[in-house]
C-alpha positions in Angstrom: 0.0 0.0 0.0 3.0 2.8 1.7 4.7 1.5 -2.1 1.3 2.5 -4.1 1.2 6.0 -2.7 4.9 6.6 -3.1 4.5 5.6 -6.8 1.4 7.2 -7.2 3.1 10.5 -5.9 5.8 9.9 -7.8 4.4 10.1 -11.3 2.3 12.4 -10.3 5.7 14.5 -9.5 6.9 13.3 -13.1 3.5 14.2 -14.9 3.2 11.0 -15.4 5.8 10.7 -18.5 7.1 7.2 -17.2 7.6 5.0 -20.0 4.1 4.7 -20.8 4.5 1.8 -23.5 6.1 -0.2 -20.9 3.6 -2.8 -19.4 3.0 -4.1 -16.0 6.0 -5.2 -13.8 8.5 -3.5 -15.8 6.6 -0.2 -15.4 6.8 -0.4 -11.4 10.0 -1.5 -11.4 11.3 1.5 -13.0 9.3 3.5 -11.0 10.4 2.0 -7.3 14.0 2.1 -9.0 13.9 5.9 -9.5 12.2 6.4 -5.9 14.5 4.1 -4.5 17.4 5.9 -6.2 16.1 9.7 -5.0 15.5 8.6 -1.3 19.4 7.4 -1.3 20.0 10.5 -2.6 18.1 12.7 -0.1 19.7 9.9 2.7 23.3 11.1 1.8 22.2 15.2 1.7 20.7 13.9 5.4 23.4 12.4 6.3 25.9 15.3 5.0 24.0 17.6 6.7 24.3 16.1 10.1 28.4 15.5 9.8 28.7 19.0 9.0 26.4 19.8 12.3 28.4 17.5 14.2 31.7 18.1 12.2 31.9 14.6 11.9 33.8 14.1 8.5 33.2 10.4 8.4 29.5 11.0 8.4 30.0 14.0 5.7 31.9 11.7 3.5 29.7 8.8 3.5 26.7 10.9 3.0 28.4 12.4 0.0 29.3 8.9 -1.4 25.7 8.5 -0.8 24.5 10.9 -3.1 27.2 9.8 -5.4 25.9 6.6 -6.0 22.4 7.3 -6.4 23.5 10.3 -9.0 25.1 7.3 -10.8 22.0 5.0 -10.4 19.9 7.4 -11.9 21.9 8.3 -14.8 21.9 4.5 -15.3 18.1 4.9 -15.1 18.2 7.7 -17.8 20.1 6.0 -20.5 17.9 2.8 -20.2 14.7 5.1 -20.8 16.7 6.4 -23.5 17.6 3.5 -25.3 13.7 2.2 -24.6 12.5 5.1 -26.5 15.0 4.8 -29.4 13.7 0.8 -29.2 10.3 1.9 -29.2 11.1 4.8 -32.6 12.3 1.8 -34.3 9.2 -0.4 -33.6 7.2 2.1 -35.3 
């Protein structure tokens, strides 16, 4: 249900331009990945936030490999949809 709502607000944030031509399971798995992906992402601007508050370096490091990884995950994300719609221009 708590999944649902987040991908309901989530394309809703998006304007709904998911991969529409996608079906089904692949459709919410690209959706959970890119929520997924953005809650790391807001996790390691957390968990920056608070090593600099507590000038803990360790913390501000690992929250910035944090964000790191999840900008690499989503660029990931990006060139799949890419290459689905490049697919999809050929189908047609």
């Amino acid at each position: 249900m708590f999944t649902a709502l987040i991908l309901g607000h989530w394309i809703s944030l998006c304007g709904g331009n998911l991969t529409r031509r996608m079906q089904g399971e692949e459709l919410l798995m690209g959706a959970e990945d890119k929520v997924s992906n953005k809650a790391e992402e807001l996790k390691g601007k957390a968990k920056e936030g608070a090593g600099r508050l507590t000038d803990d370096e360790r913390l501000e490091a690992e929250g910035r490999a944090d964000q790191s990884k999840s900008h690499l995950k989503q660029a990931g994300e990006k060139l799949k949809d890419g290459a689905e719609k490049v697919k999809d221009a050929f189908k047609d």
